[in-house]
Structures are given as structure tokens and as C-alpha cells.
N, C-alpha and C positions, 0 to 999 in steps of 0.2 A: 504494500500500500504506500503510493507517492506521498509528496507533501500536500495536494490538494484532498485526498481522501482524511488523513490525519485532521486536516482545519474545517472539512465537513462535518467529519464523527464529531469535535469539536465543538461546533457551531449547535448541531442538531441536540446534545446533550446540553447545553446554555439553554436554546428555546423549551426544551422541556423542564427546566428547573424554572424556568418564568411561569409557566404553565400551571405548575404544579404549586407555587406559591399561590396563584390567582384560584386555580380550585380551592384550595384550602381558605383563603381569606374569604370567597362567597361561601363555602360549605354551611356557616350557619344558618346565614339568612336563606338558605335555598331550603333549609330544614324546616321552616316556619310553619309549610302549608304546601301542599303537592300543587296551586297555582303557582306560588314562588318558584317551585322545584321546575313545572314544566314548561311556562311562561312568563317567570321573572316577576311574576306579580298583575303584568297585564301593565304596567306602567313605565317602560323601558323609554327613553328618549332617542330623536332621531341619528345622531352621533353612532350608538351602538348598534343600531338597526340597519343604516345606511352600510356599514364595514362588515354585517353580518352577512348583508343581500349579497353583496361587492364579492365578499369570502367565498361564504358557499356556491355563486356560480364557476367559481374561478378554480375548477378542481384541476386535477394534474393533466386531464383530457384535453382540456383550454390552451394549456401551455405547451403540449406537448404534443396532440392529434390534429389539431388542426394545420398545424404548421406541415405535418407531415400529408394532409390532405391538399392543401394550396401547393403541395408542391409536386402533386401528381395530377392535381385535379386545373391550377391556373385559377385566374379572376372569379371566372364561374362558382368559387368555395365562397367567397364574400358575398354574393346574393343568397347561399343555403346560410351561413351563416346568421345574417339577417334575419332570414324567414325564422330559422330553429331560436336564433334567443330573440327574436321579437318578443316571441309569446310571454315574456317577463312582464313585458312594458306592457300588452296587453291587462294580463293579470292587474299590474300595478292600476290601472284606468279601470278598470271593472268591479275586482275583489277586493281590491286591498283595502281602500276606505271601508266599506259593509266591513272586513274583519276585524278591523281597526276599532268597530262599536263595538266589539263582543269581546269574552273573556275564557272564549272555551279550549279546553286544553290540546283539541286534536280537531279535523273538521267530519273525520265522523260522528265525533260528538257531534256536531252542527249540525249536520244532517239528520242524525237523531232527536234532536231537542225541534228543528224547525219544519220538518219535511213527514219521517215516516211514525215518529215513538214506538220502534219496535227493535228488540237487543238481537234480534236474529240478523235483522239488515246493519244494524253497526257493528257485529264482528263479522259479517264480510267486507265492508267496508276496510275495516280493520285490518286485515286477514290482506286484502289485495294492495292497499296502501304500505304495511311491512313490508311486503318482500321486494319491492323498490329499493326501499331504504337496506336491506339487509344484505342484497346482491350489493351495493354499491360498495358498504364497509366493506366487502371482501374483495372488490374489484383496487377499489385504491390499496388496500393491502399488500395486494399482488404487484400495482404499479411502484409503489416504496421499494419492492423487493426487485428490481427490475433496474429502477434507478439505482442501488446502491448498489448492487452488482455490477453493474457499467462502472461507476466512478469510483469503489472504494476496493471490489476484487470479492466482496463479500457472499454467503452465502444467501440465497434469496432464501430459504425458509426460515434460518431464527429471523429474520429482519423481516418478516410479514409478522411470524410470531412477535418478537420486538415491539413493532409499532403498534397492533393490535392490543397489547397488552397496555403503550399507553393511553390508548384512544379512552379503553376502557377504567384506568384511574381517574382521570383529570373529567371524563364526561360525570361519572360514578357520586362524585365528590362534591358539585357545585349546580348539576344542571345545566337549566338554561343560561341560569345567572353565567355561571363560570365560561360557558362556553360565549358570549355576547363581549366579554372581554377579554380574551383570545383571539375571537374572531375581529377585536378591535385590533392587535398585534400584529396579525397576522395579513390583514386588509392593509396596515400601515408599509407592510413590508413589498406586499402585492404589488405597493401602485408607487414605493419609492423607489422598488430593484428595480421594477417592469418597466418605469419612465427610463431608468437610468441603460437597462439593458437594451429598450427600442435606439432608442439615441445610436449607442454603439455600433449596432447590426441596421440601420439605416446610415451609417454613416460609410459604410460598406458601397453605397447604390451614390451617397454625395447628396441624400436624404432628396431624391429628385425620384418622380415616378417615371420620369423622360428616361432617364440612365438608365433605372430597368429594364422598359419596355426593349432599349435599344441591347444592353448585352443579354437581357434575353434572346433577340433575335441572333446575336453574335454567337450565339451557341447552342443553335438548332432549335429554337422553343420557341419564339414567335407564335403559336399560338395558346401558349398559355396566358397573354398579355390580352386577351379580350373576351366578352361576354359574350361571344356569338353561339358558343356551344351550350349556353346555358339555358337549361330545359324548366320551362314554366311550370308545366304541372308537377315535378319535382321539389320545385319551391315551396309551389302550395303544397302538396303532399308533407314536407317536413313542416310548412309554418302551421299547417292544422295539430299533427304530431305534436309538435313539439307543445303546442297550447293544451292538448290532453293529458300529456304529460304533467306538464306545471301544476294543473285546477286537481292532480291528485298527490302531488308531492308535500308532505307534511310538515320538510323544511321551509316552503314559504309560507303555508298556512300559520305558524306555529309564531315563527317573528312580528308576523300583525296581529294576531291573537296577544302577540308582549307588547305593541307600542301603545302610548301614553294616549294617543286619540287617533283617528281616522285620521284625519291630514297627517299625522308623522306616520304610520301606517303605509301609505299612500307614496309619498313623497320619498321615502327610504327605501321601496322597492323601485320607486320609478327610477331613482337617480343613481343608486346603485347597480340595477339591470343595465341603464344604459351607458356605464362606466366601464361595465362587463364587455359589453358589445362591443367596443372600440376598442380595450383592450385583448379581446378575441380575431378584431379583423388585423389588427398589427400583427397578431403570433402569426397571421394567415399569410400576410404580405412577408413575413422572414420567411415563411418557407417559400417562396418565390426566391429571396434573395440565395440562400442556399443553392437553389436551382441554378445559379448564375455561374456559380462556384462548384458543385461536382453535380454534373448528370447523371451518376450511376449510384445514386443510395435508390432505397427504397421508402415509404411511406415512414415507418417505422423506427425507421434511425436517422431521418433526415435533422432531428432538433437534436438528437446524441451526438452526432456528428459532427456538426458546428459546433458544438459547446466542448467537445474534447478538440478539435481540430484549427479551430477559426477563432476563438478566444482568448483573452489572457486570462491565466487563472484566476484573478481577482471577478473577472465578470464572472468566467466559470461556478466559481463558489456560490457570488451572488445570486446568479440566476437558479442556482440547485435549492439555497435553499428558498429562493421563491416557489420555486416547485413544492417543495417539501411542504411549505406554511400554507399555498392555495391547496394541494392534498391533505392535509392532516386538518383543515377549518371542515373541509367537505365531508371527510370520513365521519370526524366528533359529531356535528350536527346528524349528519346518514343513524349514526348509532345511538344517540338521542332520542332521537324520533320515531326509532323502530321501537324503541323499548316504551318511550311514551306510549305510543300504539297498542302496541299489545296491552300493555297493563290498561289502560283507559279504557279499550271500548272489545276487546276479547275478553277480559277478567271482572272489571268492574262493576259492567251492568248484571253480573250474574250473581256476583257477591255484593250486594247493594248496602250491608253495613258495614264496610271498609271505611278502615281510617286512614286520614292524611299521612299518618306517619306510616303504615305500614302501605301504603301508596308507594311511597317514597323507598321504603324498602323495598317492596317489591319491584320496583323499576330496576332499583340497583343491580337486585338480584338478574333480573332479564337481560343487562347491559353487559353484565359478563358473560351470561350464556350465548346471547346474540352474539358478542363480539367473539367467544371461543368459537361459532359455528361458522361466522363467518374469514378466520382468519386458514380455520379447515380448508373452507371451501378457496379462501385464495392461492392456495397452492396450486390448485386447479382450476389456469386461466378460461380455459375456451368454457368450463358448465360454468364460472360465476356469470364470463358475460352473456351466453347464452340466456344465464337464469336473469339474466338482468335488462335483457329484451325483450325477454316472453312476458315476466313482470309488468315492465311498463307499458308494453301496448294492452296487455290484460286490465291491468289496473283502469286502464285512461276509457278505453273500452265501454269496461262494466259500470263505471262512479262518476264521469262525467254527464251522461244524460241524464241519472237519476240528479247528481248535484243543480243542473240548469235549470232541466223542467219541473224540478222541486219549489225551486227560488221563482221563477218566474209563473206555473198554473198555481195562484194564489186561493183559498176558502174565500176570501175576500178582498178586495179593493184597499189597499192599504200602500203607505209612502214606503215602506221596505218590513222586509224582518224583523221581528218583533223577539226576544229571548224568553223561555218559558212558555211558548208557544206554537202550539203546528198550525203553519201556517200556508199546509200546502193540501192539494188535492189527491196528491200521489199515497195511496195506500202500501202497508207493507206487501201483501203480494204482488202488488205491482212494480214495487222495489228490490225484492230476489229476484224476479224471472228478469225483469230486463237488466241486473248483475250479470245472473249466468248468461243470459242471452250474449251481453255482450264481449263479453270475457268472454266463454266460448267461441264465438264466430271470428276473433282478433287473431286466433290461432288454426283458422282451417287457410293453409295453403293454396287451395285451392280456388280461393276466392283473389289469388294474386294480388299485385300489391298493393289494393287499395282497400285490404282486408278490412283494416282499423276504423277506415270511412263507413263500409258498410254493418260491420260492428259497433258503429254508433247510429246510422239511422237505425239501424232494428230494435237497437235496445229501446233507444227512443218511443218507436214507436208500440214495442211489450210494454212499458210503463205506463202509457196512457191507454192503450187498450184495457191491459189487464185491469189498472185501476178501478177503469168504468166498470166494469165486469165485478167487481170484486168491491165496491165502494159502500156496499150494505151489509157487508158480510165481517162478523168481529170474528177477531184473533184469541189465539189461544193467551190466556191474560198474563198465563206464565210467562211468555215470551215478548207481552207489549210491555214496553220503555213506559215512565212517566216524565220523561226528558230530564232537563237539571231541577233537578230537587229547589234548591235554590240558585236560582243564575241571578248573577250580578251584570246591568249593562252597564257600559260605562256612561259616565256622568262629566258635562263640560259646564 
């Protein structure tokens, strides 16, 4: 191991005694009350939310696949780009304010308390919304053990186990608190390596998109320099995608469920998302520039490759551990949120005299286990992401038409959402079948690649069918929710 792997091990052991101090100093206050624990209280300010947003889109994928995509794929990668993390900024104009009112810990809760009051439709909700989050701890797992193998000589399986294991103290110990001030750390590293490493690797091109375009052509690529190959319905294909994704991912739900009021809500995902996205089309435009400089990597090692080849080790370091801080903000929240999941709306609604504190235990307890299953599963790369595909189109699938048409086929005429109250038309049978429906139909191949599209109208349309059909007909009471016992909305 050279002198850069030594200043890495280094560095990487420094951010986690910062970490670990921050877990510890929140630890208490996150004890107080399982909202403290999963949502900080519901009163976090824009500062920690904006760095949170910033953090968790910014995973090692960001920094590290796209580059490698721009640099197979040309121009054409920043219009999918656009389309895939649009859907933030959408979220941020549509959801983020309404979550911003509410206090709830997960949005199956939400869906629960607003939509069906039934505990069978929130632990599927549950149930499909975890294994997102569960694939993904395991997938960054995998990417740490990948990275430090390249740069340090290391073996990649303790160093999945390794990091796994810190994901799971420092989340374990503080919650959401703990993790909203790391992810303030970690955001600040984000956007001071990232400005400082674009600088560098554009000063490569003489920071001109003209230079590019032109040794691009100087070295057989000329058509990587233009949009002409870029396929529209593609676009839309991933900007839909990528918005089903979002409206069931629990790490954005979860941060406006924490901020102080709908405007910080609001305004911390919009300006965070689109901090993201610029710094995502940059990582897109180095792998361009790379291109300029060796035609013969492949997708995969083309950001390895400059960063051991084309750097000075001081950028080297830097940029590693920007990698490291945007992967390990995205793993912490991924395994946060799994664990909130499950404990909240799998366990909860079934043992309905739990307490906050054993809440909180209980979380902790799932945070290690999720985190052991999933540091397993990162050893083997192709089933996490496998599992981490099939997930997200299932998930988006099955929980986004019931979420839409919940919120929008209203009982009554009312200015929005109301907490403590269902407020929708959708019945819980109408709420499992168009689940399975959709989820189901997300994974029949055979329906080519616009499976997801049509596993969303259909669900769509099992929910309002079955509903009507099923709108007079009560539930087994065993299984009907009474929403939140007591919900608190917030107050301005």
C-alpha cells in the first residue's frame, strides 16, 4: 500500500471518529421519543435538510457511473440525466410542502392514517418501500469494497464488512438527528472537493466546451459531442421512472416529515435536488473529458482511471474521499429508513401498545440485522443490484397509484389533507389488489420495456374499480388501522 492508500485509511478513520462523536452527542435527544428518533422531532431547519437532500442524492453512483456513462454514451447522458433526477424537483413542487404539514414517521404511515386505515395495506407498503432501501445498503457496501480495493490493495470483503458495520453504529446511536449532521459534513465536503475537483478536470478541456467538442473530434468521437442520437421516449421513459421511484423512496419522505414547516420542506429538497443535478451533469461532462484522453477504458473504470492516472495525488485523495462521504451519507440514511420501515408500519400497527422507547429499540435492533443482511448480500454484486431493480420498479409500480389517487379521489371537497383522517375514497381492497397488480405486472418481461408504464395504469385502474366494487363492504376489524392515534399537524 503507497502513500496515497496510507493518507486515505487515514482520512477515512478521522471522518469516522467525527461521526461517531456526532452520534453520541445526538444519542440522547434522539432517545426522547421514537419522532425525535425517526424524524428529529419534525422541526429540523433548512441548513440540515438542504445538505441532507444534497447528501443522499449524491451517492457513489453520481460520482462514479455517470461519468462512466457520458463517456460511452456522449451529450445524449445529460438529457437522461435531467429526465432521471428531474423527478427530485418535481417531488420538491408537488410533495414536499403537503409533507412539510405532517409529522409522520414513514409515508406508509401516511397512506395509512389519510387514504386506506387498514394495517394489511401499510405492511405492504412497508414491505415494498424496505427492500429499496435494503438493496441499496448492500449495493454501496459492495461499491466501498471496490473502491478501496483499487486505491488501497485491500481486500473487498472485510471493507464491505468494515463499513457496514459503521453505517450501523453511528445510524444505531442518534437516528435521524445524528444522521442530518453528518449529512451536514458530508454535503460540506460534497460541494467543496467536487467544486474544487470540476475546476481541475475542466481545466484539462481550458474549461471551454469548444476544446472539447474539437479534441473530441481529434480522436475519432465527434459524435459523442451532440444530441442527435438522443432518443425521446427514453427520456420520458426514465423521467416517469425515475418520478416513481422518488414518490416511494422513504429517504425523501422522511426529511420533510423532519422540517420545521412546509416552505423549509419545500425549499431544501428543491435547492438541494437541483445542486445535485449540476453536480451530476459535471461528473457527466469528465467522463467526456477522459474520452479525450484514452479511448480504450470501458464504462466502469473510466473515473478509476483518471483518478489513479491523470491526477495529482492530493486531488486523488480529495476526490476519494468525496466519494466515500456522498456513499456512506446515502448508505446511513438507505439503512435508517429500512429499519424505520419495518419497525413502523410491519410491527407497529400489529402490536399497537408499543412504546416509544422500545420503538427505538426495536429499530436499533432491525439496523443491525438489516445492515448484517445486507453487507451479506454485498458481496454478491450482480443479486444486490438485481435485487435493487426488481425492488424499485416493484415498489414504484405497486405504491404510487395507490399514493396519487388516494390524495387526489377525495370523500370530500376539501383545501388538502387533513391528519387523523381518511380522506380518500380508495378502500383497502382496492388498495392490495392494485399493490399486487402492480408490482406484479412491473416484472413480466414480456410486457417489454414499458412494463412499469403499464404496471401503473393497471394498478391505477384495480384501485378505482375494485374500490367501487368493494366501497360497502367492511373489513375484517382485526386488520382495519385507526390511523394515528394521536397525530400532531404542525402548527405556524
Amino acid at each position: 500500500m503507497g502513500t496515497a492508500g496510507i493518507v486515505i485509511w487515514v482520512l477515512t478513520i478521522a471522518l469516522f471518529v467525527v461521526y461517531f462523536f456526532i452520534a453520541v452527542k445526538q444519542k440522547k435527544q434522539a432517545e426522547e421519543s421514537f419522532a425525535n428518533y425517526a424524524i428529529g422531532g419534525g422541526v429540523l431547519p433548512f441548513y440540515l435538510l438542504f445538505f441532507t437532500h444534497f447528501a443522499n442524492i449524491m451517492g457513489v453512483g453520481n460520482f462514479m457511473g455517470h461519468a462512466g456513462s457520458a463517456y460511452v454514451n456522449g451529450l445524449p447522458w445529460l438529457a437522461f440525466i435531467l429526465g432521471e433526477q428531474g423527478s427530485k424537483i418535481i417531488f420538491a413542487l408537488v410533495f414536499a410542502g403537503m409533507a412539510g404539514k405532517m409529522t409522520y414517521n414513514t409515508f406508509p404511515e401516511m397512506i395509512d392514517d389519510l387514504i386506506t386505515r387498514d394495517k394489511v395495506t401499510r405492511a405492504m407498503c412497508g414491505l415494498l418501500a424496505s427492500a429499496i432501501m435494503i438493496a441499496w445498503v448492500g449495493g454501496q457496501g459492495k461499491a466501498f469494497g471496490e473502491l478501496f480495493s483499487i486505491f488501497t490493495g485491500a481486500n473487498p470483503v472485510p471493507i464491505i464488512l468494515f463499513f457496514t458495520a459503521m453505517f450501523v453504529f453511528y445510524t444505531t446511536m442518534g437516528g435521524m438527528l445524528s444522521l442530518v449532521w453528518m449529512d451536514l459534513v458530508q454535503g460540506l465536503i460534497c460541494v467543496v472537493f467536487g467544486a474544487l475537483f470540476y475546476i481541475f478536470a475542466f481545466s484539462k478541456i481550458d474549461f471551454s466546451f469548444a476544446v472539447l467538442g474539437s479534441r473530441l473530434a481529434e480522436v475519432g468521437q465527434a459524435q459523442l459531442f451532440t444530441f442527435a442520437g438522443t432518443d425521446t421516449m427514453n427520456i420520458i421513459t426514465r423521467f416517469v421512472t425515475g418520478c416513481v421511484g422518488i414518490l416511494v423512496a422513504q429517504i425523501y419522505w422522511q426529511p420533510c416529515f423532519a422540517a420545521k414547516s412546509p416552505k423549509t420542506a419545500k425549499r431544501s429538497m428543491f435547492y438541494g435536488g437541483s445542486v445535485a443535478i449540476i453536480f451530476t451533469m459535471l461528473t457527466a461532462v469528465v467522463g467526456l473529458i477522459i474520452m479525450t484522453i484514452n479511448q480504450d477504458l470501458d464504462a466502469n473504470s473510466a473515473m478509476s482511471w483518471f483518478m489513479l492516472n491523470e491526477t495529482p495525488m492530493i486531488i486523488t485523495i480529495m476526490l476519494f474521499v468525496l466519494v466515500l462521504a456522498a456513499g456512506m451519507s446515502s448508505a446511513d440514511s438507505n439503512l435508517n429508513s429500512a429499519a424505520i420501515l419495518v419497525a413502523n408500519d410491519l410491527i407497529k400497527p400489529f402490536k399497537t401498545d408499543i412504546t416509544d422507547r422500545q420503538m427505538i429499540s426495536l429499530t436499533r435492533t432491525l439496523t443491525v440485522v438489516i445492515g448484517a443482511l445486507s453487507a451479506i448480500g454485498g458481496i454478491y454484486a450482480a443479486s444486490i443490484m438485481s435485487l435493487f431493480s426488481r425492488a424499485y420498479s416493484m415498489a414504484g409500480a405497486g405504491l404510487v397509484p395507490l399514493l396519487v389517487i388516494g390524495l387526489i379521489w377525495k370523500e370530500e371537497a376539501s383545501d388538502g389533507p387533513v391528519m387523523g383522517k381518511k380522506n380518500s375514497k380508495v378502500t383497502p381492497w382496492g388498495a392490495r389488489v392494485g399493490i399486487v397488480v402492480g408490482a406484479v405486472l412491473s416484472q413480466i418481461s414480456a410486457l417489454g420495456p414499458n412494463a412499469v408504464l403499464i404496471a401503473l395504469a393497471a394498478s391505477a385502474v384495480c384501485i378505482v374499480v375494485v374500490s367501487l366494487v368493494t366501497k360497502d363492504i367492511d373489513n375484517n376489524p382485526k386488520f382495519v388501522s385507526e390511523g394515528n392515534v394521536n397525530p400532531v399537524q404542525k402548527v405556524y
